[in-house]
C-alpha positions as CSV (number, residue, x, y, z in Angstrom):
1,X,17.5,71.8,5.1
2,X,18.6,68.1,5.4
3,X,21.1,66.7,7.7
4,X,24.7,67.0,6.1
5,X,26.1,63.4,4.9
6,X,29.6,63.1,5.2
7,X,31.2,61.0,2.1
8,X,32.9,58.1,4.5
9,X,31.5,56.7,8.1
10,X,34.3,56.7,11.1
11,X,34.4,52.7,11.0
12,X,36.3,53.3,6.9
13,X,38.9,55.5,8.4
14,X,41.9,53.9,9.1
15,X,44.3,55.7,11.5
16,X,48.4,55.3,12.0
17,X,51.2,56.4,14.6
18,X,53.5,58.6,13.5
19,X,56.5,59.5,14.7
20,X,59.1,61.6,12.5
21,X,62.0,64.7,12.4
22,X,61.1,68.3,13.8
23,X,63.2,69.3,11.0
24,X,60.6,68.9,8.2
25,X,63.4,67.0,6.6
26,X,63.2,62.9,6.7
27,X,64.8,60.0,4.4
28,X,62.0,58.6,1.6
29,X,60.8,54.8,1.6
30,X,63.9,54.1,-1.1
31,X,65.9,55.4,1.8
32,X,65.0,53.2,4.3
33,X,64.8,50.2,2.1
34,X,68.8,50.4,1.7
35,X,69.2,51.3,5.3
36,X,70.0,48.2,7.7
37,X,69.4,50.6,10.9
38,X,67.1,52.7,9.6
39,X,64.8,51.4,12.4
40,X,67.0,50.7,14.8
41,X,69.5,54.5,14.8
42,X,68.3,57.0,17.3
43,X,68.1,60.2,16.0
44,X,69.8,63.3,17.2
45,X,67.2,65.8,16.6
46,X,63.6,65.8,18.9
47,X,61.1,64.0,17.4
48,X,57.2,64.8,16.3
49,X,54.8,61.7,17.5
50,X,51.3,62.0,16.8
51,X,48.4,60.0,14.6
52,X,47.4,60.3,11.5
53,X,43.4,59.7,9.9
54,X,42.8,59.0,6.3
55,X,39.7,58.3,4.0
56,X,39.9,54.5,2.9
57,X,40.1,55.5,-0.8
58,X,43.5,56.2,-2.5
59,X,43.4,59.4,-3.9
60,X,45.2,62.9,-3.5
61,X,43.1,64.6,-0.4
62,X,43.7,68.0,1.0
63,X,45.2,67.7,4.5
64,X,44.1,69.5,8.3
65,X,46.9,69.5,11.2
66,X,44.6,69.4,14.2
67,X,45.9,71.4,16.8
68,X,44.5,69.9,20.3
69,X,43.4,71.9,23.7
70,X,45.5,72.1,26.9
71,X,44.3,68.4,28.0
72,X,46.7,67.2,25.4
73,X,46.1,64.4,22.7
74,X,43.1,62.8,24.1
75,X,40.3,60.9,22.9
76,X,37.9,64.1,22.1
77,X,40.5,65.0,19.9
78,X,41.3,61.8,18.1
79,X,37.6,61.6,17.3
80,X,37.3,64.8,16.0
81,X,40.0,63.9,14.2
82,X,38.1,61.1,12.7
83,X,35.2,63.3,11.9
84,X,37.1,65.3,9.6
85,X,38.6,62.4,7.6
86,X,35.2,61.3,6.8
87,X,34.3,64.5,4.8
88,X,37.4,63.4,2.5
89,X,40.9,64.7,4.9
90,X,43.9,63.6,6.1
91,X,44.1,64.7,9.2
92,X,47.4,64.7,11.2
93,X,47.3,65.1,14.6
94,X,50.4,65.9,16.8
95,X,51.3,65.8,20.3
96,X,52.0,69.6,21.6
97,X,53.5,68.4,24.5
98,X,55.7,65.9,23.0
99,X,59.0,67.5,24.1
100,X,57.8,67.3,27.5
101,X,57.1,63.7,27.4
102,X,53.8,64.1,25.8
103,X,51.6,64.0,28.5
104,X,47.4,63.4,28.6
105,X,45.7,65.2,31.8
106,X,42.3,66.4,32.8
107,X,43.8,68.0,36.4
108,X,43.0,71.2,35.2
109,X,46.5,72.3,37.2
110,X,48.9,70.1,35.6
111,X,47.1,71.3,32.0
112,X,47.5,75.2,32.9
113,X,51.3,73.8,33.9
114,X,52.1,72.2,30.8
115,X,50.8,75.4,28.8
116,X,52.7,77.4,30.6
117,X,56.3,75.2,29.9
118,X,55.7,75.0,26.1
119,X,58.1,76.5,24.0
120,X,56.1,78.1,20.8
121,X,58.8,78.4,18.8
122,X,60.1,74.8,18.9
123,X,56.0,73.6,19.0
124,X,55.4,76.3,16.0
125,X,58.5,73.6,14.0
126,X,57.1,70.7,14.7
127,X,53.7,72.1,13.3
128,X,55.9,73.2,9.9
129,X,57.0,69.4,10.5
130,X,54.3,68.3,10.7
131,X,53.0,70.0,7.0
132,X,56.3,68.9,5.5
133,X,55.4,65.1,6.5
134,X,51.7,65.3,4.9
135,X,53.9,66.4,1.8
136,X,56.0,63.4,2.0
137,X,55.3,61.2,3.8
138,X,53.9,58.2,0.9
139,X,56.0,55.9,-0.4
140,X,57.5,57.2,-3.8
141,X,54.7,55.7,-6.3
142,X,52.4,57.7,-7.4
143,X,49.6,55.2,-7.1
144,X,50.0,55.4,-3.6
145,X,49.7,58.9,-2.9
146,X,47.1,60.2,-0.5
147,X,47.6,63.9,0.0
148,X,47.6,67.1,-2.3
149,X,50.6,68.5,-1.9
150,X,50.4,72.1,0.1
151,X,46.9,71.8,0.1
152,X,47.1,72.3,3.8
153,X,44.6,73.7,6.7
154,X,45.1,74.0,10.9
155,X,42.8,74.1,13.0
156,X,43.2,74.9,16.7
157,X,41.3,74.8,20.1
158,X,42.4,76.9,22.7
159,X,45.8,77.0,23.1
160,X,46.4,75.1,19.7
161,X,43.9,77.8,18.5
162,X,46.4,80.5,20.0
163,X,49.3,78.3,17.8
164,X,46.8,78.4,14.7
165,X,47.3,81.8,14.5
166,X,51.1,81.8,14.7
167,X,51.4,79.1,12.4
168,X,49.8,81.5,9.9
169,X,51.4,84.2,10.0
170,X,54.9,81.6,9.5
171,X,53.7,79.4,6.9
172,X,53.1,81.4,3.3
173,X,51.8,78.0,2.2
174,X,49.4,77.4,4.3
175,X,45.6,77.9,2.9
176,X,43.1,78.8,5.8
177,X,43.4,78.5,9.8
178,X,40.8,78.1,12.2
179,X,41.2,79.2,15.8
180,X,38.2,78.1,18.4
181,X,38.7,80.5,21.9
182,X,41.7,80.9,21.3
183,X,43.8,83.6,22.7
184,X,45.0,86.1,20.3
185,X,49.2,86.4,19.9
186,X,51.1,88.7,22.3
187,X,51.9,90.9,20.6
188,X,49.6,90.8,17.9
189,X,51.9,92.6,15.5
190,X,52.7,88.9,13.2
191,X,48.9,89.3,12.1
192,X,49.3,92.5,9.7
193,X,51.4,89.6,8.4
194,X,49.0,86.7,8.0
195,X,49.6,84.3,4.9
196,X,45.7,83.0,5.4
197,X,42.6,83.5,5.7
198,X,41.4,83.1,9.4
199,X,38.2,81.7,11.1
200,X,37.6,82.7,14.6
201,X,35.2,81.2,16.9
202,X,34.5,82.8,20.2
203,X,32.8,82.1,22.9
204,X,30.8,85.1,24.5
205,X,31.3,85.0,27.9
206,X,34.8,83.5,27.3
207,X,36.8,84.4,30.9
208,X,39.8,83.5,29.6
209,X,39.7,86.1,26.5
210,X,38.1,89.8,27.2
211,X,35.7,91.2,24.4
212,X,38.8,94.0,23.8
213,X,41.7,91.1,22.6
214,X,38.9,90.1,19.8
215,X,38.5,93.4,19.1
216,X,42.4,93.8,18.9
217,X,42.7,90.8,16.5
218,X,40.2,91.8,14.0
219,X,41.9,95.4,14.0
220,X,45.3,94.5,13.5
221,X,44.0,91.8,10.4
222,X,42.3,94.7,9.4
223,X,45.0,96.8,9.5
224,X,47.0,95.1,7.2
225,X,44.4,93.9,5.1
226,X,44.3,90.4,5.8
227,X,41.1,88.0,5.9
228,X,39.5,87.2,9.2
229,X,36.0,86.1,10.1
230,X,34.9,86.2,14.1
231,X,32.2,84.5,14.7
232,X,30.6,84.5,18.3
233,X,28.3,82.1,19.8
234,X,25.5,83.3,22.6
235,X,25.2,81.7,25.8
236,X,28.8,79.8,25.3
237,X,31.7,79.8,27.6
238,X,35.5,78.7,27.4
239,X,35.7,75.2,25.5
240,X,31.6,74.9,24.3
241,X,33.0,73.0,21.1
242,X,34.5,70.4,23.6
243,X,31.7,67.6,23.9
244,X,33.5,66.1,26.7
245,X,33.7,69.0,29.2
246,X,29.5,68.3,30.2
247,X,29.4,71.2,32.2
248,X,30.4,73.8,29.3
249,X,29.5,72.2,25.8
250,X,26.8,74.0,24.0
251,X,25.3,71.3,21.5
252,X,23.3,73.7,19.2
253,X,26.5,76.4,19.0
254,X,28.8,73.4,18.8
255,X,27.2,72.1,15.6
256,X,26.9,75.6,13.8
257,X,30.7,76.4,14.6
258,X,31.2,72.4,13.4
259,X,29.2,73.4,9.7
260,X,31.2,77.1,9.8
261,X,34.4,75.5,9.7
262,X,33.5,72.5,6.9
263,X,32.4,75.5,4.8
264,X,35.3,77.8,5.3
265,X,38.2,74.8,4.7
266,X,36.1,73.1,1.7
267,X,36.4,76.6,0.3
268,X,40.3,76.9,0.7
269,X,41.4,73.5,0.3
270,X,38.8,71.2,-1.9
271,X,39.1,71.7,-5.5
């Protein structure tokens, strides 16, 4: 079979900050443009900072909210972040840990630290927030438009893999989720109410997730009749997509999940 060609190279994908309301609500471009201090007044509400990836054509693309692992918004995640814009997404990527200052780590203590102060409710809104900005977030001209509206996807590693899930079961218009070792909701009662299809990708000697909480997940899909694909990996441990964690990454499983997921999102979101 030959090697897949994604339709755009990383050096065509242009990339912005973004920083904009948890509430899924914000002012258009017409707004601003009458505003004197619409750059200058502080808002009241937290805010959701992150970066955003898009092919370089103008078009309307499907969109992925890329959910990133304990270590925060690093450069792994930014350049898988690229790697999905060049098969034809925008890709928003936002900073879990932004209400706690939005930190970057690879202490392994002050990771497990920060996962352990989230709040998943108020990091579950900025997620929705982060939807509602891929909605609305290009200037009102249709010309200019770059995403399909709703035609949305998240995909999650670890602990974003663990928000992945919630965020599906929240969202009704969300298309397809994809969760890499993540670990299932507690308790897993939201999944009989999933809105999507969802991709699981586990590792098999994962000692962070026991063989019975995969087993738990798939029942309680099951159970109320939702769509969910696990997919296991031999010879892989916690984190084996993560390229830049040497003494776990598992090239050859990294690249199959990698060609699992393309499939499953083109399948939900391209039309």
């Amino acid at each position: 079979m030959p090697e897949h060609l994604a339709p755009y190279t990383p050096e065509q994908i242009g990339f912005s900050s973004v920083r904009f309301s948890s509430k899924g609500k914000f002012n258009t471009h017409k707004d601003n443009m009458v505003d004197p201090y619409a750059n200058t007044r502080i808002p009241k509400e937290p805010q959701v900072e992150g970066v955003q990836f898009c092919p370089p054509e103008k078009g309307k693309f499907p969109s992925v909210v890329l959910l990133h692992e304990r270590w925060g918004l690093n450069g792994q995640i930014k350049e898988l972040a690229i790697r999905l814009a060049c098969e034809g997404y925008v890709v928003l990527v936002p900073n879990l840990y932004g209400r706690q200052g939005g930190m970057i780590t690879a202490n392994e203590e002050v990771a497990n630290a920060l996962v352990e102060r989230m709040d998943h409710d108020a990091v579950l809104q900025d997620i929705h927030a982060s939807c509602e900005w891929l909605n609305t977030n290009i200037a009102e001209d249709e010309l200019l438009e770059q995403t399909r509206r709703n035609y949305h996807a998240v995909i999650g590693f670890g602990i974003g893999g663990t928000l992945a899930m919630k965020f599906a079961c929240r969202r009704k218009r969300l298309r397809a989720a994809v969760a890499f070792y993540a670990k299932p909701p507690n308790p897993l009662d939201p999944i009989k109410d999933m809105y999507c299809p969802l991709l699981y990708h586990a590792a098999e000697q994962d000692d962070a997730i026991t063989p019975k909480e995969i087993e738990d997940l798939k029942q309680a899909a099951e159970d109320g009749g939702k769509s969910i694909e696990v997919l296991s990996y031999p010879g892989t441990t916690h984190s084996f997509f993560n390229e830049s964690q040497a003494d776990v990454y598992h090239a050859k499983s990294a690249k199959q999940a990698w060609e699992k997921t393309l499939a499953f999102i083109d399948k939900f979101l391209k039309v």
